[in-house]
PyMOL Python script that loads the backbone (N, CA, C, O; Angstrom):
from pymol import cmd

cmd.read_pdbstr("""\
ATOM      1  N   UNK A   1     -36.217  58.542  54.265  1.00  0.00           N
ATOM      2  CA  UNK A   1     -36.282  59.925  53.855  1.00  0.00           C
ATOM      3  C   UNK A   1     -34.895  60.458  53.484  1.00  0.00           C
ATOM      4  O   UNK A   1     -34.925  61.205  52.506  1.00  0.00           O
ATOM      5  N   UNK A   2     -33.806  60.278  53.973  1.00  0.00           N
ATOM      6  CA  UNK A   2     -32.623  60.325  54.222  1.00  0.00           C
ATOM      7  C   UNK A   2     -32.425  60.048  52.780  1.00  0.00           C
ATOM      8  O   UNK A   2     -32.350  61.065  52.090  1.00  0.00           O
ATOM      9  N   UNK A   3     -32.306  58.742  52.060  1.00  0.00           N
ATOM     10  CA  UNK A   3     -32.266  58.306  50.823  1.00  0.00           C
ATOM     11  C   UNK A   3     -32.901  58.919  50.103  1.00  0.00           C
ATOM     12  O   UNK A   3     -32.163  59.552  49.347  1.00  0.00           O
ATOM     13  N   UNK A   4     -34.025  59.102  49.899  1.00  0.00           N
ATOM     14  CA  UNK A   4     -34.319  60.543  49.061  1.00  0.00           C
ATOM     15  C   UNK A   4     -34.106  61.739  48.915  1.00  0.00           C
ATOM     16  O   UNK A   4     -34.611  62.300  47.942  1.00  0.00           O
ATOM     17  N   UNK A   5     -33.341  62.435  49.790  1.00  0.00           N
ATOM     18  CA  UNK A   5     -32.865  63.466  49.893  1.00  0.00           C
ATOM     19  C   UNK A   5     -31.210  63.350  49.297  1.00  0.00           C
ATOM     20  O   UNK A   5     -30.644  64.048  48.456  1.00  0.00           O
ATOM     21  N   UNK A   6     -30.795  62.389  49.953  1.00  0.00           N
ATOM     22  CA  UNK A   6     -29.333  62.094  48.559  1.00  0.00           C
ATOM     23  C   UNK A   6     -29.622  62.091  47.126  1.00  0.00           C
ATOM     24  O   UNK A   6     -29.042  62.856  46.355  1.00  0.00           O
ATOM     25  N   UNK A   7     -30.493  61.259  46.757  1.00  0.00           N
ATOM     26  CA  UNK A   7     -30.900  61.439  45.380  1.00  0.00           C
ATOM     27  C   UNK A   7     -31.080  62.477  44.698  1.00  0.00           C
ATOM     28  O   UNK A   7     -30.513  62.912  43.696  1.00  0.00           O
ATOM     29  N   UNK A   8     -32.227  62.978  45.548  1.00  0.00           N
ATOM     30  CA  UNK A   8     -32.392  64.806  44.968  1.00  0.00           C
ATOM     31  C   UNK A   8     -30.756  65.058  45.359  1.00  0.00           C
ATOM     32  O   UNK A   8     -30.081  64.230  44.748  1.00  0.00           O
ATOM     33  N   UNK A   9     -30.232  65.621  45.884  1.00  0.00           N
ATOM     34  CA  UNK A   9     -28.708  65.990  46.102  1.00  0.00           C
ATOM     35  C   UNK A   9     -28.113  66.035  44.925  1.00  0.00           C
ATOM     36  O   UNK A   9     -27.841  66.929  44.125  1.00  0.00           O
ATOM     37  N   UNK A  10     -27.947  64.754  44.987  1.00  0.00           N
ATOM     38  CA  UNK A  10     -26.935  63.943  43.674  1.00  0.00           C
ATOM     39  C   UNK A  10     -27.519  64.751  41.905  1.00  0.00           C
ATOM     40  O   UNK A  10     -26.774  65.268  41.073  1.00  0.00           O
ATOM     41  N   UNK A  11     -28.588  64.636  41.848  1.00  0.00           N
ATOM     42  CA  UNK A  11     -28.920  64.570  40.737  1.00  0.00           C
ATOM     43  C   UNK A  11     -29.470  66.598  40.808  1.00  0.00           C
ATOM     44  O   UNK A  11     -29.991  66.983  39.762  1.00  0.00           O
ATOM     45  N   UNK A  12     -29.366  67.406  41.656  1.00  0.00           N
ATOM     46  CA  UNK A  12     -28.687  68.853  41.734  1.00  0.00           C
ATOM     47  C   UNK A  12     -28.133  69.386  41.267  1.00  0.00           C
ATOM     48  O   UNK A  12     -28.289  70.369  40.542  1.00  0.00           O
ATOM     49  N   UNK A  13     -26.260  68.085  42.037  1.00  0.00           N
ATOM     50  CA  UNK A  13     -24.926  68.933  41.781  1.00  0.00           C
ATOM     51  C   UNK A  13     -25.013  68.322  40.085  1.00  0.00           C
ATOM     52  O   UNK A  13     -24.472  69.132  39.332  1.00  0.00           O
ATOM     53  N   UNK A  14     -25.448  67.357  39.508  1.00  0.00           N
ATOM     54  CA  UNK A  14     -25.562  67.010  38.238  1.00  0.00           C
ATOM     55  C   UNK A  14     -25.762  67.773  37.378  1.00  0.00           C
ATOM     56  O   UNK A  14     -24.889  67.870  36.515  1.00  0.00           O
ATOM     57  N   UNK A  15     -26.698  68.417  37.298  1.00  0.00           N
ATOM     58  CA  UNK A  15     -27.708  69.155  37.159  1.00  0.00           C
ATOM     59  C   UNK A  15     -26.758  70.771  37.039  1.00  0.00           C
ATOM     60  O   UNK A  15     -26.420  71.448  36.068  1.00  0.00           O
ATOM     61  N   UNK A  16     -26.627  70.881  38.058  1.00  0.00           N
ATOM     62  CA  UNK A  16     -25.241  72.246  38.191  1.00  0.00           C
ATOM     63  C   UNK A  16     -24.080  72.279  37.469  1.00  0.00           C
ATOM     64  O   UNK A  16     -23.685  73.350  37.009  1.00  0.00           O
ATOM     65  N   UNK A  17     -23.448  71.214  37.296  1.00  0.00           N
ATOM     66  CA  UNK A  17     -22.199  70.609  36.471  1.00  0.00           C
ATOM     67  C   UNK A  17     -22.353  70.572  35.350  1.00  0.00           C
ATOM     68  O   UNK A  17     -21.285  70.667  34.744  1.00  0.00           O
ATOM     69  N   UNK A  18     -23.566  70.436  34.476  1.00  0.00           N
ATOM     70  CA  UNK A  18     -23.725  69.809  32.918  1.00  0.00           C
ATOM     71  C   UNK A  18     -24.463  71.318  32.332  1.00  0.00           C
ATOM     72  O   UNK A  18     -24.526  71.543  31.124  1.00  0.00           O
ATOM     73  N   UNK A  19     -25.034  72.357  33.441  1.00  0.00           N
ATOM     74  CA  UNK A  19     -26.200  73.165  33.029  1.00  0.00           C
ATOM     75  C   UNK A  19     -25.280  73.961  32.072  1.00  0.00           C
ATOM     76  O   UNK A  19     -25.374  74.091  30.851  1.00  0.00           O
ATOM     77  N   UNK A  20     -24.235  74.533  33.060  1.00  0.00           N
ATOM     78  CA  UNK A  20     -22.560  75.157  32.459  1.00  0.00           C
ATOM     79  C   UNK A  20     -22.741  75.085  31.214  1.00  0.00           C
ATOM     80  O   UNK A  20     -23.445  75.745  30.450  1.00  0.00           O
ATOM     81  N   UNK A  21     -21.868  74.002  31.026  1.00  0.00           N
ATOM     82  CA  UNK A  21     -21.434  73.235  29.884  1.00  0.00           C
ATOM     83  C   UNK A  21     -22.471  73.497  28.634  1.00  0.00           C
ATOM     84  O   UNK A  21     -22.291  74.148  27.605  1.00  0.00           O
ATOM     85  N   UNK A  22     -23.668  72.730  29.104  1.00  0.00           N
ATOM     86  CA  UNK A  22     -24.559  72.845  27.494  1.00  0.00           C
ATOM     87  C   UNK A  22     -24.964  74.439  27.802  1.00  0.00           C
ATOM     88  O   UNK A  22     -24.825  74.937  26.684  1.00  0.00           O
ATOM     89  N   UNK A  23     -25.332  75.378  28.580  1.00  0.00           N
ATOM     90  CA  UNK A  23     -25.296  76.396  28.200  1.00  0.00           C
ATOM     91  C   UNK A  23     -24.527  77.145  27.599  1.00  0.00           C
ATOM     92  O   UNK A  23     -24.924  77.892  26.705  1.00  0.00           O
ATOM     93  N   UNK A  24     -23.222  77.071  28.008  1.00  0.00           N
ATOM     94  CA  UNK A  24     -21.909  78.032  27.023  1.00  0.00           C
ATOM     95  C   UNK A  24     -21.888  77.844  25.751  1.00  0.00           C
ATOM     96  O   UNK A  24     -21.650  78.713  24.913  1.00  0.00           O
ATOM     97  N   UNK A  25     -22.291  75.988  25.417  1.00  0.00           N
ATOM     98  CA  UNK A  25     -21.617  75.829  24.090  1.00  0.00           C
ATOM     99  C   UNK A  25     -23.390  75.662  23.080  1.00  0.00           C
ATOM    100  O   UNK A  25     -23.501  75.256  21.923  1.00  0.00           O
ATOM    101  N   UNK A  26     -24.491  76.106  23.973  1.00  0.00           N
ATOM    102  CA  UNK A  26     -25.320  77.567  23.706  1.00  0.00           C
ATOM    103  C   UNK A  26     -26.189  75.610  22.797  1.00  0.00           C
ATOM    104  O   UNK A  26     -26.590  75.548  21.634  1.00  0.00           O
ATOM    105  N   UNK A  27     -26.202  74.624  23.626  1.00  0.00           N
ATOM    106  CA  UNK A  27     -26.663  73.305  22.594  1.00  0.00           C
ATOM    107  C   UNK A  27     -28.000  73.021  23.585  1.00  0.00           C
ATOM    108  O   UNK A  27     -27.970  72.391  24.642  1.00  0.00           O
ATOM    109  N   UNK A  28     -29.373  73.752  22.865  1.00  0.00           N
ATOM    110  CA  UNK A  28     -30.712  74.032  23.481  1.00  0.00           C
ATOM    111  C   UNK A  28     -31.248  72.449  23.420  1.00  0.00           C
ATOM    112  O   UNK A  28     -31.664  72.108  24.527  1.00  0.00           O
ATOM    113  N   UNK A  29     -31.329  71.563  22.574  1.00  0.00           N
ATOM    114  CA  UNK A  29     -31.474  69.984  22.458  1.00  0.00           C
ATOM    115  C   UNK A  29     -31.015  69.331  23.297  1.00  0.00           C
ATOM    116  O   UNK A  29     -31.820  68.745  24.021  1.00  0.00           O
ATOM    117  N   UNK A  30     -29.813  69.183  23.513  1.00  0.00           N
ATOM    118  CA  UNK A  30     -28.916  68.647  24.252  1.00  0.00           C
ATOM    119  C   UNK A  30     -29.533  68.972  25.420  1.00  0.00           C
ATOM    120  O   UNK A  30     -29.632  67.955  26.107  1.00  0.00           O
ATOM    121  N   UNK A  31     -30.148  70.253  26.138  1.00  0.00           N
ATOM    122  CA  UNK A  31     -30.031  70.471  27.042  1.00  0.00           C
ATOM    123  C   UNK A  31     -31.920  70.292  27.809  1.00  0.00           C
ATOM    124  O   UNK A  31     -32.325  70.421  28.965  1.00  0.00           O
ATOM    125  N   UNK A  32     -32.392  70.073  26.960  1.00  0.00           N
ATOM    126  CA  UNK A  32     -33.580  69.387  26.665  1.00  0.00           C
ATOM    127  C   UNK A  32     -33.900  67.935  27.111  1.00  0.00           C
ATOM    128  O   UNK A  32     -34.682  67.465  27.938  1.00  0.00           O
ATOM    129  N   UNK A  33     -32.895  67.342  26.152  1.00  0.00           N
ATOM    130  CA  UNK A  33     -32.806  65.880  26.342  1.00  0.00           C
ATOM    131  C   UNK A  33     -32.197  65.448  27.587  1.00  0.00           C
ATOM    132  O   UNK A  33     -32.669  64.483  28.188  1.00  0.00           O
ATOM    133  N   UNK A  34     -30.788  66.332  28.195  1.00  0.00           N
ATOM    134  CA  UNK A  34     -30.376  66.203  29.781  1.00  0.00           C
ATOM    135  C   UNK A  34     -31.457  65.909  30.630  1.00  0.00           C
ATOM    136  O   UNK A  34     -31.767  64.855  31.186  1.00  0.00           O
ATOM    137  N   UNK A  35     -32.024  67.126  30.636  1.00  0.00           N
ATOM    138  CA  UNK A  35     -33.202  67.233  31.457  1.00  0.00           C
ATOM    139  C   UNK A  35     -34.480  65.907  31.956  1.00  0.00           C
ATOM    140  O   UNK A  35     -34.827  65.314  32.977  1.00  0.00           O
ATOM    141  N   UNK A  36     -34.806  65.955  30.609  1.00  0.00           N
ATOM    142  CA  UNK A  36     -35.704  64.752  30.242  1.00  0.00           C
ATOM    143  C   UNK A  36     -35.064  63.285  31.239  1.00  0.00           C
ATOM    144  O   UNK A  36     -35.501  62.628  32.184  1.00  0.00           O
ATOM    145  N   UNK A  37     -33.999  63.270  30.521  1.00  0.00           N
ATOM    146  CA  UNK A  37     -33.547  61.851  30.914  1.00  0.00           C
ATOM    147  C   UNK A  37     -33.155  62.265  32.416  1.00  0.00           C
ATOM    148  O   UNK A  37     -32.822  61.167  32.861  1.00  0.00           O
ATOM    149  N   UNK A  38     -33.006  63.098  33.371  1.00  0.00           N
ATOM    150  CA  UNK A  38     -32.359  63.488  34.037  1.00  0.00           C
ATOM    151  C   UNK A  38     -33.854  63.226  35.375  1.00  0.00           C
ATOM    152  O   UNK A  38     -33.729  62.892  36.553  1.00  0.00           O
ATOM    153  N   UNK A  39     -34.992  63.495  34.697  1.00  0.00           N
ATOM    154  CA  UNK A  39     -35.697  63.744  35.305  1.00  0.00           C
ATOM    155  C   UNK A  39     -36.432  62.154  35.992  1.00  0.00           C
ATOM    156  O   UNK A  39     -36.849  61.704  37.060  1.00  0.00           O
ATOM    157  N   UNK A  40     -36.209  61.682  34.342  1.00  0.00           N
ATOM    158  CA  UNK A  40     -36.866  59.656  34.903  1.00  0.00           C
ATOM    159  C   UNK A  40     -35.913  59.358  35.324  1.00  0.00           C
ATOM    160  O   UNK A  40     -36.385  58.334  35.817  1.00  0.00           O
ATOM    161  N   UNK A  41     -34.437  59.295  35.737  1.00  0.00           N
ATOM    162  CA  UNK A  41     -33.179  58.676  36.607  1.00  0.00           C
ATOM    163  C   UNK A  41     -33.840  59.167  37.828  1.00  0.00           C
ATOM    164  O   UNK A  41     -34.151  58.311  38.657  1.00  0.00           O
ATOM    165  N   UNK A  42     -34.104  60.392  38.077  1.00  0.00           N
ATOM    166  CA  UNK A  42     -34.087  61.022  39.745  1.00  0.00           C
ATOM    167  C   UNK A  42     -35.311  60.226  39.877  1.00  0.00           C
ATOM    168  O   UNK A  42     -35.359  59.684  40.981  1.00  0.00           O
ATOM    169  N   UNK A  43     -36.446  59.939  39.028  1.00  0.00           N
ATOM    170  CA  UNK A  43     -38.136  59.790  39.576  1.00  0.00           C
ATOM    171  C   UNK A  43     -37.499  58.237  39.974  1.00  0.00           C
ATOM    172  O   UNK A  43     -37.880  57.714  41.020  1.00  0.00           O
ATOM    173  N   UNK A  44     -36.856  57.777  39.398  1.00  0.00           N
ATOM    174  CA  UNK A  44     -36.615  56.309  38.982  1.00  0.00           C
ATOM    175  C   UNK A  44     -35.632  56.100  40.759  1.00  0.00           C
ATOM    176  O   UNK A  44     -35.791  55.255  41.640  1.00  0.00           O
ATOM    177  N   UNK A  45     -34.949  56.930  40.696  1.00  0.00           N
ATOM    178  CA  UNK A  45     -34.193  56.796  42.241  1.00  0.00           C
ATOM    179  C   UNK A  45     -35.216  56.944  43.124  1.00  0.00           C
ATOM    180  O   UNK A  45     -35.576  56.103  43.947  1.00  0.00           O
ATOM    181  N   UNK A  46     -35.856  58.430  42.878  1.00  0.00           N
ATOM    182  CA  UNK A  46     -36.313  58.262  44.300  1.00  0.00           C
ATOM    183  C   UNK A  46     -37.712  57.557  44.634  1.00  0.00           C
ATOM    184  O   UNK A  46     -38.310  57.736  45.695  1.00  0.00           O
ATOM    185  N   UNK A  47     -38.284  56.501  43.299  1.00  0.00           N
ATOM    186  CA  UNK A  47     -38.712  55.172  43.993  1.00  0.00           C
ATOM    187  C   UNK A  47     -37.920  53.906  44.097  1.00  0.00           C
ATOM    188  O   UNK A  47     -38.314  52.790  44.438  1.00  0.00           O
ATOM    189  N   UNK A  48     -36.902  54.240  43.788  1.00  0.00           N
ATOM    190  CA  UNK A  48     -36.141  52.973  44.370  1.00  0.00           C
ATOM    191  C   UNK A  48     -35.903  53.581  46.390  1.00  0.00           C
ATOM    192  O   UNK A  48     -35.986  52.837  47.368  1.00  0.00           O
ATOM    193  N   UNK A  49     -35.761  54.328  46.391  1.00  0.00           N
ATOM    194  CA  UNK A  49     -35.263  54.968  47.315  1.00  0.00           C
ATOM    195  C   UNK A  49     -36.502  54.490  49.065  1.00  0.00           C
ATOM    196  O   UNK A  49     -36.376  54.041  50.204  1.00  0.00           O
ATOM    197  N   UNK A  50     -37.743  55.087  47.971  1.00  0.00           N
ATOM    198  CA  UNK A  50     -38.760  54.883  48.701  1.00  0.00           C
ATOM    199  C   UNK A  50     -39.309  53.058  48.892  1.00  0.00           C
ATOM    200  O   UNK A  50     -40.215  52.635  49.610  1.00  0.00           O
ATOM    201  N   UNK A  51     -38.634  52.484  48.218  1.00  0.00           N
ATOM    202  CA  UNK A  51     -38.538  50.819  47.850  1.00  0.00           C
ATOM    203  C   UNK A  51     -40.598  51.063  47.457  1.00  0.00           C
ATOM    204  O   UNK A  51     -41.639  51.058  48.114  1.00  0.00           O
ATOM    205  N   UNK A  52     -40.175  51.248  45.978  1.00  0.00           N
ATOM    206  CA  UNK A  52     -41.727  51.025  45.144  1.00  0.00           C
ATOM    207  C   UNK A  52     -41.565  50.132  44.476  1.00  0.00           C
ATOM    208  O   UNK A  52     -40.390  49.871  44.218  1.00  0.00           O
ATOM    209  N   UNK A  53     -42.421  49.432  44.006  1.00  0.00           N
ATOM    210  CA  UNK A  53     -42.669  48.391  42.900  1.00  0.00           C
ATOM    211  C   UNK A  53     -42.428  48.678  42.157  1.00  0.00           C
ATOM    212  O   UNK A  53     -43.324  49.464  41.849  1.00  0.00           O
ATOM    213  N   UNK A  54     -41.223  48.657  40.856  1.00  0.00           N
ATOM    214  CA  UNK A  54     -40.745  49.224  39.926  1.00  0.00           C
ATOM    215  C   UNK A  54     -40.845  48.215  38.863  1.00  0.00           C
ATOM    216  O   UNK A  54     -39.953  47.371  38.941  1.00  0.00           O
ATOM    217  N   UNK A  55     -42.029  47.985  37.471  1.00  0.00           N
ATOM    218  CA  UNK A  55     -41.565  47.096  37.183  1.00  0.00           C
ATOM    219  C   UNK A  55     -40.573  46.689  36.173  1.00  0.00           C
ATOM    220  O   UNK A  55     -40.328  47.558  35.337  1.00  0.00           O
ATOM    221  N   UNK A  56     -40.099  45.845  36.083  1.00  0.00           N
ATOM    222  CA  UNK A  56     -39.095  45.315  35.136  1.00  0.00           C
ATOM    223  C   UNK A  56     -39.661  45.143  33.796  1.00  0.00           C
ATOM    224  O   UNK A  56     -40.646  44.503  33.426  1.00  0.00           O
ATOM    225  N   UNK A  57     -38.596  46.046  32.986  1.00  0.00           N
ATOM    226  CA  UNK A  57     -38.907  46.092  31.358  1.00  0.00           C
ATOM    227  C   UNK A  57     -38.698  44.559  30.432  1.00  0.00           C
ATOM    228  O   UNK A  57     -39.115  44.373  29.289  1.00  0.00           O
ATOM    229  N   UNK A  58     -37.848  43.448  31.390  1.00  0.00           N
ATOM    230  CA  UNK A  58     -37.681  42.555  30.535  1.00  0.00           C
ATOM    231  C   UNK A  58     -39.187  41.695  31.063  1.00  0.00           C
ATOM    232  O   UNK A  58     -39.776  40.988  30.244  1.00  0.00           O
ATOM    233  N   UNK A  59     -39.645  41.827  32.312  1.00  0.00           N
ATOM    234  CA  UNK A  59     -41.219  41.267  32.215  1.00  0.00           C
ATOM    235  C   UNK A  59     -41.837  41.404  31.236  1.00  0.00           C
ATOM    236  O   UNK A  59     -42.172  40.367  30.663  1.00  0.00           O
ATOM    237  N   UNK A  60     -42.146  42.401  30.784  1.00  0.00           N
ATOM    238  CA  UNK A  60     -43.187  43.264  29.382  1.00  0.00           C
ATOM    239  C   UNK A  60     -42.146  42.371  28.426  1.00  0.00           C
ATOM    240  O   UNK A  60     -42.815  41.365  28.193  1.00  0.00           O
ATOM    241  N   UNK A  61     -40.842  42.206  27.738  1.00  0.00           N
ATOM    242  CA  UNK A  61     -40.137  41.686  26.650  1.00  0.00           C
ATOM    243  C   UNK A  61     -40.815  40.483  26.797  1.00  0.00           C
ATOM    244  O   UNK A  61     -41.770  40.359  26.030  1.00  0.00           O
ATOM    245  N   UNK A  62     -40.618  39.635  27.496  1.00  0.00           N
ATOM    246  CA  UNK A  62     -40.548  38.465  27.859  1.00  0.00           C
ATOM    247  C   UNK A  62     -42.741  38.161  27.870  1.00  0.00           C
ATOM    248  O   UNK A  62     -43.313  37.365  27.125  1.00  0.00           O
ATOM    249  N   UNK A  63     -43.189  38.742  28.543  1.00  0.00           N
ATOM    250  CA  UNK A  63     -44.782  38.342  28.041  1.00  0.00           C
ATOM    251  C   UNK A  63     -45.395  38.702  26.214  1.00  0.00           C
ATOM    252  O   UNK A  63     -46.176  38.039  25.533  1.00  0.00           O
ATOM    253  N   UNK A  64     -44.636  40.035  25.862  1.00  0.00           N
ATOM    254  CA  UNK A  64     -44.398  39.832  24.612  1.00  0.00           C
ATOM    255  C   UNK A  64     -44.081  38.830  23.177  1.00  0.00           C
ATOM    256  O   UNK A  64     -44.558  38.694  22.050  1.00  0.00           O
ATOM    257  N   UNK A  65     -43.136  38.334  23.881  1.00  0.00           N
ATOM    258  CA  UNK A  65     -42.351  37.314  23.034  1.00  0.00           C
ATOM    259  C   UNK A  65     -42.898  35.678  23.197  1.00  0.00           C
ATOM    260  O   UNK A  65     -42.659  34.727  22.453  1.00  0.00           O
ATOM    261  N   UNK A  66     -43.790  35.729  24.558  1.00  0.00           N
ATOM    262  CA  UNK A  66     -44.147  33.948  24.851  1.00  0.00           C
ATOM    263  C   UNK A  66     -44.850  34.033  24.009  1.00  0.00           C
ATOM    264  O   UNK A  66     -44.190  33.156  23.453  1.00  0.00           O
ATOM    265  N   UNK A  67     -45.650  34.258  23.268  1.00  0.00           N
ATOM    266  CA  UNK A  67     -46.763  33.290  22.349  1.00  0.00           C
ATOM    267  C   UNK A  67     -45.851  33.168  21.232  1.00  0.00           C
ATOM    268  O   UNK A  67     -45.869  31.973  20.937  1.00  0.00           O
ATOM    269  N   UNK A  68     -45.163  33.707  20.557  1.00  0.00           N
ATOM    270  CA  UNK A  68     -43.780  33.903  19.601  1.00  0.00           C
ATOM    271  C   UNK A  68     -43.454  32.536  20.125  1.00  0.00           C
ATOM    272  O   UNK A  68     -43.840  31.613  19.408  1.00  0.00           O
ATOM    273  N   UNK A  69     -42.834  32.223  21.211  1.00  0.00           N
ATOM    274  CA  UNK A  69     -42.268  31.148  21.442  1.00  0.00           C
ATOM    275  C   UNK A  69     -43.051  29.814  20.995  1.00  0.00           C
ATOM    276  O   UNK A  69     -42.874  29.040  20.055  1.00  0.00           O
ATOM    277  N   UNK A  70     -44.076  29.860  22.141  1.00  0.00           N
ATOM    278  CA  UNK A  70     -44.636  29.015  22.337  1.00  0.00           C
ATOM    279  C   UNK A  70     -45.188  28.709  21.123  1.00  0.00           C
ATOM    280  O   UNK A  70     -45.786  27.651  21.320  1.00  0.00           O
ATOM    281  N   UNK A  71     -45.367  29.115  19.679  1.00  0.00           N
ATOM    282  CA  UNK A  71     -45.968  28.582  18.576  1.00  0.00           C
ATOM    283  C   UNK A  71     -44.575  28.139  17.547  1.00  0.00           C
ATOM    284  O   UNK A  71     -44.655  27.258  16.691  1.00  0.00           O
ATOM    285  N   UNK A  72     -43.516  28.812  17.784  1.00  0.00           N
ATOM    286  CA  UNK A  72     -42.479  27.932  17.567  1.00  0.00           C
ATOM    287  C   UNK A  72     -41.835  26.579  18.074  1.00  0.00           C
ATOM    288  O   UNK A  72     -41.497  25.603  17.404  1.00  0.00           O
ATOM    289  N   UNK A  73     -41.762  26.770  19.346  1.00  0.00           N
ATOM    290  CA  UNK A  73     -42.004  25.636  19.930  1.00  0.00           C
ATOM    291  C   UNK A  73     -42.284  24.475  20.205  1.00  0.00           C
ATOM    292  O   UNK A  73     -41.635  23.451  20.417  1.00  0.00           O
ATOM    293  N   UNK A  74     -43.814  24.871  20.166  1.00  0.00           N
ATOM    294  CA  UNK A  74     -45.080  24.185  20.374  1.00  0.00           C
ATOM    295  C   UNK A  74     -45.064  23.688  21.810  1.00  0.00           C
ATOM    296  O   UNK A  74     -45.343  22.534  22.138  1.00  0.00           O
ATOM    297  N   UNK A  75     -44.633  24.888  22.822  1.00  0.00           N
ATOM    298  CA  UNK A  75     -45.636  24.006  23.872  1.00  0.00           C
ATOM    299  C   UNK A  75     -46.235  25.037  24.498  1.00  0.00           C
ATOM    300  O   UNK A  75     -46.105  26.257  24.403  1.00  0.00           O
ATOM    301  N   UNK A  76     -47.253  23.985  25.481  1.00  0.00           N
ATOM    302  CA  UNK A  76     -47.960  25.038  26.161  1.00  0.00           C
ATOM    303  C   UNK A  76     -48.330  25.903  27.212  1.00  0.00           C
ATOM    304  O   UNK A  76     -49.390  26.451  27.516  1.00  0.00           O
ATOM    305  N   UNK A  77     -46.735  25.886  27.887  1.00  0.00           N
ATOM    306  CA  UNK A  77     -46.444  26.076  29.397  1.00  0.00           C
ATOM    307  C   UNK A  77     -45.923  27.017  29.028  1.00  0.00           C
ATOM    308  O   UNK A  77     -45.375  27.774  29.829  1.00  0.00           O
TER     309      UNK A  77
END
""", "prot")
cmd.dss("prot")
cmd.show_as("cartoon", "prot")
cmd.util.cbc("prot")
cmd.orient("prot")
């Protein structure tokens, strides 16, 4: 629990530090897109945090690409 509560923390004072910034210099996109990305880092921590099954994007590349292989190839393992 402890570990999730740093996360949220962390990604707060972040959050507090950058809001400033793209607000003054008045950049509504920018501050959009912070957010966004701001929001799958924290979701993304706090299941690492909670130790979830997170899965790995090069799994999906990699089941993608075997039949690609394997017909270049030619084998069938």
């Amino acid at each position: 629990m402890w570990k999730v509560l740093i996360v949220l923390l962390a990604a707060a004072a972040i959050v507090a530090v950058e809001w400033r910034s793209l607000m003054e210099r008045k950049l509504k996109r920018e501050l959009w897109t912070f957010f966004l990305l701001c929001i799958v880092g924290t979701s993304l921590g706090v299941a690492e945090a909670l130790q979830l099954n997170i899965p790995n994007p090069l799994d999906w590349i990699s089941a993608l690409y075997k039949p690609l292989s394997n017909l270049i190839y030619g084998s069938s393992a």
